[in-house]
Backbone bond lengths (Angstrom), bond angles and torsions (degrees), N, CA, C in turn:
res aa  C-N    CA-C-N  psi(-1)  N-CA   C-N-CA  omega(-1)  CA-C   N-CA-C  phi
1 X - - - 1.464 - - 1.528 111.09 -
2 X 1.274 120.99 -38.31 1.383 135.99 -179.35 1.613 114.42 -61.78
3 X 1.281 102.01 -33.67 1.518 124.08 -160.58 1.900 98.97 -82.68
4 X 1.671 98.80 -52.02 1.655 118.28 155.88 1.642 112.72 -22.15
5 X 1.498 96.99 -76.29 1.537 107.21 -153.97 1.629 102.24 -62.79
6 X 1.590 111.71 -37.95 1.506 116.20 -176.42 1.569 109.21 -47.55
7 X 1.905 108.27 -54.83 1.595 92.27 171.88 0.596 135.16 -75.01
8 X 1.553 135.54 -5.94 1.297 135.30 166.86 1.481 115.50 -66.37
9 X 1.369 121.95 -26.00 1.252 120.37 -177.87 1.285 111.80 -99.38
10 X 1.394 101.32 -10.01 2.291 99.48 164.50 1.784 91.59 -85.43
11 X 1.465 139.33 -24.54 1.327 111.98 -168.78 1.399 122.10 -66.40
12 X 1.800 96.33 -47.88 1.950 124.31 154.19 1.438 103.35 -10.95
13 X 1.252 92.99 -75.94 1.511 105.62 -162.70 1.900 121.94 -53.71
14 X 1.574 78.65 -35.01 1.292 71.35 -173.59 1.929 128.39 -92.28
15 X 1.585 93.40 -1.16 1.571 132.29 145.16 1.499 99.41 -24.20
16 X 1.973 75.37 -88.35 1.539 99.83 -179.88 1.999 120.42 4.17
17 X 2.020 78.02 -96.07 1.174 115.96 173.31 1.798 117.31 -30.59
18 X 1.384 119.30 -70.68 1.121 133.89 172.55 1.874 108.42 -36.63
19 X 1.270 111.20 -61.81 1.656 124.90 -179.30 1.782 93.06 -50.00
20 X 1.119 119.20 -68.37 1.757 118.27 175.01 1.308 123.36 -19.09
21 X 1.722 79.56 -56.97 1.804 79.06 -171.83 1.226 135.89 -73.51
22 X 1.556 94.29 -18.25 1.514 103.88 -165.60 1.348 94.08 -94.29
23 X 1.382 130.51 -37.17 1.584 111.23 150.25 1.885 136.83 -38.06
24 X 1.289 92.55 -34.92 1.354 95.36 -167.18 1.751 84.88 -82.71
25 X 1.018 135.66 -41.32 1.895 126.24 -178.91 1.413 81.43 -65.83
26 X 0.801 147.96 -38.01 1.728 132.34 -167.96 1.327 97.24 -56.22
27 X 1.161 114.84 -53.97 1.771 107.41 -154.84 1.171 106.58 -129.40
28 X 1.628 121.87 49.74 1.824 138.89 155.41 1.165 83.24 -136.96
29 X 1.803 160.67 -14.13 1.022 126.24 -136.39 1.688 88.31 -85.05
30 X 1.572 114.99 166.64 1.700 120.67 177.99 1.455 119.37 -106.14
31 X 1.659 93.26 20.70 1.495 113.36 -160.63 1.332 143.79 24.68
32 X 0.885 98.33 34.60 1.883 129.78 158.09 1.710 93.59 -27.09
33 X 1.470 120.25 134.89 1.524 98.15 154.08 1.522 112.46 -56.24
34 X 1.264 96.44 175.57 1.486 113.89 178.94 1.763 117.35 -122.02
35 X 0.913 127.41 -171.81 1.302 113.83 -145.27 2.184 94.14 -142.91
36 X 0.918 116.08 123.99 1.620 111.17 -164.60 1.980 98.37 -79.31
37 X 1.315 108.82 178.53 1.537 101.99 174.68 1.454 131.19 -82.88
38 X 1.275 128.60 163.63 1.626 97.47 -156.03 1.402 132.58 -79.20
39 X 1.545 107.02 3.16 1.224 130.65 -175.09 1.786 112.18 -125.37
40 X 0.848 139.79 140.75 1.529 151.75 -174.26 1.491 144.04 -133.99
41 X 0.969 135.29 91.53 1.473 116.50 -168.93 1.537 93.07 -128.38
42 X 1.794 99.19 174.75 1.478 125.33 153.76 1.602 104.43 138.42
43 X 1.354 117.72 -134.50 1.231 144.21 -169.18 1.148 133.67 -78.14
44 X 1.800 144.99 68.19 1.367 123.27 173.65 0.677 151.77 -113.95
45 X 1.403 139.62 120.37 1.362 135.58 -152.79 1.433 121.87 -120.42
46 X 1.559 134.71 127.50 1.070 131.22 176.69 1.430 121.29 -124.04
47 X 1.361 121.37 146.76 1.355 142.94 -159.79 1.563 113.60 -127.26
48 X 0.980 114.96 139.98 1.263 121.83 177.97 1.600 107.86 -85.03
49 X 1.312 111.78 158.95 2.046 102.96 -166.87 1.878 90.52 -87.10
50 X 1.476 121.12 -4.11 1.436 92.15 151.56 1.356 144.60 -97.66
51 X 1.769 97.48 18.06 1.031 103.31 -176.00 1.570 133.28 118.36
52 X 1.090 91.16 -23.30 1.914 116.34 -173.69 1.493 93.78 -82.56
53 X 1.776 102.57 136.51 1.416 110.32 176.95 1.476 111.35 -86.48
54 X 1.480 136.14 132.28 1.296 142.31 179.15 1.266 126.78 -95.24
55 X 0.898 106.30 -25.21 1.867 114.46 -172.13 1.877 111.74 -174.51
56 X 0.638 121.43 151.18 1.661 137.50 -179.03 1.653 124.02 -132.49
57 X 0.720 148.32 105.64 1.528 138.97 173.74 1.380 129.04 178.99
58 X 1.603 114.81 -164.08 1.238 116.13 -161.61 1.601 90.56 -110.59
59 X 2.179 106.94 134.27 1.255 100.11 178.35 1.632 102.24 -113.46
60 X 0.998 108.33 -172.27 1.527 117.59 161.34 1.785 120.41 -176.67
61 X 1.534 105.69 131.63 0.931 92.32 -162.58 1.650 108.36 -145.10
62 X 0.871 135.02 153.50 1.576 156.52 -154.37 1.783 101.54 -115.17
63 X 1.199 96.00 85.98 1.604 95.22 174.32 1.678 113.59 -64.52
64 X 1.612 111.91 -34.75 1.939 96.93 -176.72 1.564 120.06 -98.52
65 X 1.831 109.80 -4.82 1.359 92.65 129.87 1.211 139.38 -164.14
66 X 1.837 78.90 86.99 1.812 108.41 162.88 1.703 102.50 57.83
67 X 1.001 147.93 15.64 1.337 132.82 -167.98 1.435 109.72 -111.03
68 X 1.152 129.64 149.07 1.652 120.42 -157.17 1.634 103.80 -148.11
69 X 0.912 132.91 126.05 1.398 136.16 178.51 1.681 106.89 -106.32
70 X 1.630 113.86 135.62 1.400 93.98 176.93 1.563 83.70 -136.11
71 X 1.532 133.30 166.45 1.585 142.07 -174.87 1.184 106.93 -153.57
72 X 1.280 139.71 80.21 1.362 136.84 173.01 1.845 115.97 -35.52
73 X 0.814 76.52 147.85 2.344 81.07 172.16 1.630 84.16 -102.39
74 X 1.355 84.38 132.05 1.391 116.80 175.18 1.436 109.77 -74.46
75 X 1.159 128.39 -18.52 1.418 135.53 176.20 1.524 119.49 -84.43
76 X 1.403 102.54 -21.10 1.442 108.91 153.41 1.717 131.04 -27.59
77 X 0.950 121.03 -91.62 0.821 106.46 -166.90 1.874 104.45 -121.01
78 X 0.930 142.48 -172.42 1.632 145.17 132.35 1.400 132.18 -61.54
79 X 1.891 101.89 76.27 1.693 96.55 -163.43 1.798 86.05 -128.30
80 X 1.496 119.75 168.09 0.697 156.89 157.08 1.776 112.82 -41.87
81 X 1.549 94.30 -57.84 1.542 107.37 -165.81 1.431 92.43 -130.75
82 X 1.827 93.10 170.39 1.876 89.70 176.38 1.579 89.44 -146.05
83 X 1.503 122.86 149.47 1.094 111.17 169.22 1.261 142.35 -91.47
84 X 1.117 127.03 150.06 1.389 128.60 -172.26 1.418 106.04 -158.74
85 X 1.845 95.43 111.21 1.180 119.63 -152.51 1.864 92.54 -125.67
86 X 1.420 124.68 141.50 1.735 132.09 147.73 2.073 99.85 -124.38
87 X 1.155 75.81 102.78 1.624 91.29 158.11 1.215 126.12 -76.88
88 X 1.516 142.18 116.96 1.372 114.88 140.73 1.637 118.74 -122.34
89 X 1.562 83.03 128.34 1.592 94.58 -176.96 1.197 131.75 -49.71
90 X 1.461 110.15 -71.68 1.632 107.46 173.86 1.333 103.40 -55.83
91 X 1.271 154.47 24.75 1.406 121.31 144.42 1.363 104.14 -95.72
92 X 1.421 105.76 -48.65 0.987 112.57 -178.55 1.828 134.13 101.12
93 X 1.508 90.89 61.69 1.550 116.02 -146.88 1.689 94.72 -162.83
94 X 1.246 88.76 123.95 1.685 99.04 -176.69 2.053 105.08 -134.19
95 X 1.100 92.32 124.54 1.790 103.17 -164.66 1.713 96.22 -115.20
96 X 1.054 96.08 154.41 1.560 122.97 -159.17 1.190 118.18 -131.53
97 X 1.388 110.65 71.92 1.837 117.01 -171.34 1.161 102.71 -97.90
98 X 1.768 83.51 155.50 1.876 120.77 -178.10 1.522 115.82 -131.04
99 X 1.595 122.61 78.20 1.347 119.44 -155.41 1.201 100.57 -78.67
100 X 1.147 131.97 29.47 1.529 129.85 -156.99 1.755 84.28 -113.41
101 X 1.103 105.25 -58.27 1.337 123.00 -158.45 1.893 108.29 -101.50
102 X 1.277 101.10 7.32 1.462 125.44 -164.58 2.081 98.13 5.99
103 X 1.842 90.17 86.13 1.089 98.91 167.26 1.659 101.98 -142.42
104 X 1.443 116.72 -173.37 1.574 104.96 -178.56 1.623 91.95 -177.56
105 X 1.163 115.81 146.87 0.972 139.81 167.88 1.600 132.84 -111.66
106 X 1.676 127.96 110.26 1.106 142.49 170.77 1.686 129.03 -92.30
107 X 1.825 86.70 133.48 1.829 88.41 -175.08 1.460 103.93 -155.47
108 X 1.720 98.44 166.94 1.678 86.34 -164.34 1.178 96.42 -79.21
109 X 1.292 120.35 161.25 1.715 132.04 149.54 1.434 124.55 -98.44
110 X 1.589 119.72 68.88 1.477 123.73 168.40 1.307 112.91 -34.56
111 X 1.113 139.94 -47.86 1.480 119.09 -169.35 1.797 102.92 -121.94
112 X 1.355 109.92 128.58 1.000 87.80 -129.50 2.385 77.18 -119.37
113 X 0.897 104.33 30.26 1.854 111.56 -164.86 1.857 78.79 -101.95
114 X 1.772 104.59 161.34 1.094 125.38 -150.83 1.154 93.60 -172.02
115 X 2.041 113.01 167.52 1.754 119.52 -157.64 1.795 81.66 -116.18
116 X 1.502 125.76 14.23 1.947 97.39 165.93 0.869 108.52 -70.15
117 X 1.373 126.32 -39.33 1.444 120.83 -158.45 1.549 121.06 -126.06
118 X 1.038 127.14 150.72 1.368 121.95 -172.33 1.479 114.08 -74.38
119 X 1.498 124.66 119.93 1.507 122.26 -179.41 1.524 104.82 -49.30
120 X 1.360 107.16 159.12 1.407 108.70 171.22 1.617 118.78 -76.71
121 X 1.371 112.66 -8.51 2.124 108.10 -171.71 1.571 81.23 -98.84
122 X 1.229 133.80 12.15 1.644 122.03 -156.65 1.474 88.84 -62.17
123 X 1.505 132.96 150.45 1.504 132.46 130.37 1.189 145.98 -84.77
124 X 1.526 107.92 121.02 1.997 92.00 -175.17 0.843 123.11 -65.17
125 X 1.771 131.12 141.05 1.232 132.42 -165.16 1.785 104.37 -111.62
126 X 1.227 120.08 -45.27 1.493 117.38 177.49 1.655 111.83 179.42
127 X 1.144 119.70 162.39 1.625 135.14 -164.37 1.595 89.09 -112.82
128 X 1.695 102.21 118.41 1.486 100.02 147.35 1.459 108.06 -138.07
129 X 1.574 105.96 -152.27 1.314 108.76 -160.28 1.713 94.88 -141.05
130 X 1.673 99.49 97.92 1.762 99.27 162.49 1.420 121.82 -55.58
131 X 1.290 112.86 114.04 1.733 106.32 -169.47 1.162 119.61 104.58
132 X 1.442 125.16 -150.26 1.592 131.13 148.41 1.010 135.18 -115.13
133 X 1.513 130.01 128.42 1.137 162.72 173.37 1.544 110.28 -26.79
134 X 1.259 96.99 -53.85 1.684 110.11 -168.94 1.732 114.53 -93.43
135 X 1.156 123.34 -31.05 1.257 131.58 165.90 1.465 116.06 -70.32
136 X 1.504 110.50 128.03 1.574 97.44 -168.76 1.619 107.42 -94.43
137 X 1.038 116.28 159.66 1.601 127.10 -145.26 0.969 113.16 37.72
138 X 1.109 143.07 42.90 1.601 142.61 148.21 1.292 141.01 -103.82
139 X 1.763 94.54 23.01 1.663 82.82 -159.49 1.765 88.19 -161.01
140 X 1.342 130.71 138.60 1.394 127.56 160.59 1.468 129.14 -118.51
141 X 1.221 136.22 111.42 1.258 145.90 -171.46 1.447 127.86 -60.36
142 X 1.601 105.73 108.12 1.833 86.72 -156.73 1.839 91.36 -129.17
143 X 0.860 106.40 158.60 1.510 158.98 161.50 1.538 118.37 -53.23
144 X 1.610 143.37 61.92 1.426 126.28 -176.40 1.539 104.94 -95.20
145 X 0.813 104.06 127.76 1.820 144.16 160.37 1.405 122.33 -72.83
146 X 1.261 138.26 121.45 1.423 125.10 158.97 1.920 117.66 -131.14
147 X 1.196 98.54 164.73 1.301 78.81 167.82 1.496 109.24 175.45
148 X 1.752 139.40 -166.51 1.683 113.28 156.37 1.074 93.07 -132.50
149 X 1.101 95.17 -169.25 1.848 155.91 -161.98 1.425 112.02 -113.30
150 X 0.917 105.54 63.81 1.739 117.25 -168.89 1.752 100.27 -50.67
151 X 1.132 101.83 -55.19 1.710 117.36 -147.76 2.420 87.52 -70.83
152 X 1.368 99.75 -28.34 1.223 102.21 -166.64 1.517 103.65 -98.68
153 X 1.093 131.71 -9.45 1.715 146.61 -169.26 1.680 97.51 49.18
154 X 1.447 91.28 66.43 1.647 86.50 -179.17 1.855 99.66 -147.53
155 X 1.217 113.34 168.22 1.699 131.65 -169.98 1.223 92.27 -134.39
156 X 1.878 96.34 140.41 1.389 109.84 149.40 1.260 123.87 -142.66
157 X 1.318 107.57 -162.28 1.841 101.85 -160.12 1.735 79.98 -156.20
158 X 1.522 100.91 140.25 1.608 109.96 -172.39 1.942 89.81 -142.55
159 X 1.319 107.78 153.58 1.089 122.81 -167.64 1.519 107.17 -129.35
160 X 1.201 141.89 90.26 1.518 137.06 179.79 1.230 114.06 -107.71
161 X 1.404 115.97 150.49 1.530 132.32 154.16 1.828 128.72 -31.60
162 X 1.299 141.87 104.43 0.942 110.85 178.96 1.566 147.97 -43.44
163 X 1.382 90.05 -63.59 1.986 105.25 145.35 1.260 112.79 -84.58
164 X 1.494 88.39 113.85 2.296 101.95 156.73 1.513 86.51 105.20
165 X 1.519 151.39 -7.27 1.300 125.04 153.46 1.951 90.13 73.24
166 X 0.717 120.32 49.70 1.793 113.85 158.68 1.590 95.15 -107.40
167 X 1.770 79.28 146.68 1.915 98.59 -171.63 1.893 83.45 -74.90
168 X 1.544 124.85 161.77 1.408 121.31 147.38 1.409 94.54 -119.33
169 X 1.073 116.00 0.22 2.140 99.25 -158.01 1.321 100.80 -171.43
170 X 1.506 129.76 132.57 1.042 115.90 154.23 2.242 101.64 -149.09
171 X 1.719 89.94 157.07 0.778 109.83 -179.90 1.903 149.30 -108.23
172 X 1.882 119.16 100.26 1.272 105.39 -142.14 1.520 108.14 -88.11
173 X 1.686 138.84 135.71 1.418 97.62 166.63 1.785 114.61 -129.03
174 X 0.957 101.89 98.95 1.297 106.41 -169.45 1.386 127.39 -81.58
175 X 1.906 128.99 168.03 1.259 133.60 -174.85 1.896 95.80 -68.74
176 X 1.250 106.51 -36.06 1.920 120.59 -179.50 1.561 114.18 -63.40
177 X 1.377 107.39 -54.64 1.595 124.10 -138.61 1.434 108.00 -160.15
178 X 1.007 123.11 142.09 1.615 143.79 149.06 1.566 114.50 -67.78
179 X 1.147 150.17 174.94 1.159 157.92 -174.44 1.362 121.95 -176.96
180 X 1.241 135.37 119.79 1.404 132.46 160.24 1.630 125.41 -132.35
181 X 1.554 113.97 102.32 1.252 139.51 177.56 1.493 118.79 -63.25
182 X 1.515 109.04 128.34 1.442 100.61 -172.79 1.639 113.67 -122.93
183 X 1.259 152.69 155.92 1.332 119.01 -169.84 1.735 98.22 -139.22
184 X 0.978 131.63 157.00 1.821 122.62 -147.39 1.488 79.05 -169.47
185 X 1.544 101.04 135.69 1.605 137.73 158.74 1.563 102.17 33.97
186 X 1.554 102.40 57.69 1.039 130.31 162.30 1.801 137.20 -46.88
187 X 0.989 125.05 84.20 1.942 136.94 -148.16 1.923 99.87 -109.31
188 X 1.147 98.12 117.07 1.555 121.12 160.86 1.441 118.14 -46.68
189 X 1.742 117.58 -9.37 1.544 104.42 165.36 1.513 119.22 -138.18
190 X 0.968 140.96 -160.09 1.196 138.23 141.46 1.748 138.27 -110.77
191 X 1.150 138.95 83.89 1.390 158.92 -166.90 1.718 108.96 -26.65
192 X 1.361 107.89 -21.95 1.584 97.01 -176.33 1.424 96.82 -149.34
193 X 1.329 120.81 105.04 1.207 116.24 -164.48 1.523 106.03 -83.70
194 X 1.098 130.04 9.91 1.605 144.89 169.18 1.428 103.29 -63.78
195 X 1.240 127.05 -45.29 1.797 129.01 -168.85 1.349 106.87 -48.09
196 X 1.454 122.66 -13.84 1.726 116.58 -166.92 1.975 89.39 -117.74
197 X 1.239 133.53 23.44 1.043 138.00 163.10 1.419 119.55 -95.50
198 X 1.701 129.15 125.66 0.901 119.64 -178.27 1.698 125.66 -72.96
199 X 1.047 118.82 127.76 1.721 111.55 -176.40 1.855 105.95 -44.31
200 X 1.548 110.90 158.91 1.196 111.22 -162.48 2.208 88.20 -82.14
201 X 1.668 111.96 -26.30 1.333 98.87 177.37 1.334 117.18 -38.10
202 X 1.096 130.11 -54.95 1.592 150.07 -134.53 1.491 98.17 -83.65
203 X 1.965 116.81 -18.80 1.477 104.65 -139.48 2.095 70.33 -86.98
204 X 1.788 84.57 152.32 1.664 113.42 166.98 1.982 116.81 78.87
205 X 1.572 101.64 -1.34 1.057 120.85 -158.90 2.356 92.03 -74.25
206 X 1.239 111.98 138.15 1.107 114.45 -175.54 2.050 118.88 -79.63
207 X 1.019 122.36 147.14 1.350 136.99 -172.58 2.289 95.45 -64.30
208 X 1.626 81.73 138.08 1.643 71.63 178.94 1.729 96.83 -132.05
209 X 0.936 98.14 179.45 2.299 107.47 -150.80 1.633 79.38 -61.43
210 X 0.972 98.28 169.15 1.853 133.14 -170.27 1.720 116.31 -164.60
211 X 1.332 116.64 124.35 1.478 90.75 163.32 1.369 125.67 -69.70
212 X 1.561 120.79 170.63 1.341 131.40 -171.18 1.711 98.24 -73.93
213 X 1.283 121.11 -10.37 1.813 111.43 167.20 1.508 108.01 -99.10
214 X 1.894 135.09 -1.98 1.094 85.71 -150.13 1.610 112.34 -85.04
215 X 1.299 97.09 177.05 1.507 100.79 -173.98 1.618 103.45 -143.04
216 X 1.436 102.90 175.30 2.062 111.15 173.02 1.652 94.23 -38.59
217 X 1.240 120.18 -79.74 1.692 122.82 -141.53 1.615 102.92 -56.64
218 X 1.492 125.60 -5.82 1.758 123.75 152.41 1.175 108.54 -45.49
219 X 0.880 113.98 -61.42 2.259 127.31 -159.07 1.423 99.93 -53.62
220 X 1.912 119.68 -0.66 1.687 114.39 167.92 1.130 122.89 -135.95
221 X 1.398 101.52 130.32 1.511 93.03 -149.01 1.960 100.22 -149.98
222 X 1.033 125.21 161.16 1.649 122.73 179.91 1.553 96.40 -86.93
């Protein structure tokens, strides 16, 4: 029992400790963006700012290198098609698979910035508190970001975690389209590290026309 209470009072502590710190980076940080963890999964969903649902699914993504898997749930919505997209950024080539039909489609990706992660010119705009502050579990401490899209004549607005840099929200606003990104049951790894592998269909398959803008925020669309 003795042995009990001792760890319980190193776990406290180390509560404690943890709650401190991430206060004390709260209020020294020099607000530098911050940088998400290097692995990512869960939930994403995007909406159009009138409202119309665009896409639904499971993402996952590789923050060190840049590669992003997204798979719509087919139960989503009543479409025709569903997407199934492996990005990788720094090359800069975004493919468009159909394992059904084990076919896929390749194109360049000129611009090649995205809402996981916070750009590096991003500016912090202000600290609030989703929920309440004072009620415990009621409340999450986030991080707003803004910034543009020069090359796209577009602004956005990103929403992060204080501790651990997870996106919850981000915001697109474009010369095309509006955009609003949502991010759900959010996980520090990814379960099958195969999702950022290209299918063997796809391998040798040739590059097909693209415009000189396109970019990720195409792939949503009404």
């Amino acid at each position: 029992m003795e042995r009990w209470r001792v760890m319980m009072h190193t776990v406290k502590l180390l509560f404690v400790v943890f709650s401190c710190l991430c206060a004390v980076a709260w209020a020294s940080s020099n607000r530098q963006p911050c940088h998400t963890a290097p692995l990512t999964s869960g939930t994403m969903k995007v909406v159009s700012t009138g409202g119309h649902d665009l896409a639904s699914g499971e993402f996952n993504y590789d923050s060190k290198a840049n590669k992003f898997r997204f798979v719509e749930d087919t139960t989503h919505a009543n479409k025709t098609s569903y997407l199934d997209v492996l990005i990788h950024f720094d090359e800069g080539v975004l493919y468009e698979l159909d394992s059904k039909n084990e076919s896929c489609k390749k194109e360049t990706l000129q611009f090649r910035k995205h809402l996981m992660e916070i750009p590096p010119d991003a500016t912090h705009e202000s600290e609030i508190y989703l929920g309440s502050p004072s009620i415990t579990e009621q409340g999450l401490r986030v991080r707003v970001w803004t910034g543009n899209f020069n090359e796209l004549h577009a602004h956005y607005s990103l929403s992060t975690t204080s501790c651990g840099c997870l996106t919850v929200s981000g915001s697109y606003y474009g010369e095309k389209k509006d955009l609003h990104f949502s991010f759900f049951g959010v996980e520090t790894k990814v379960d099958d590290a195969q999702v950022f592998v290209l299918p063997a269909y796809c391998n040798g398959i040739s590059f097909e026309e693209a415009p000189d803008d396109h970019s990720f925020f195409d792939l949503f669309h009404d």
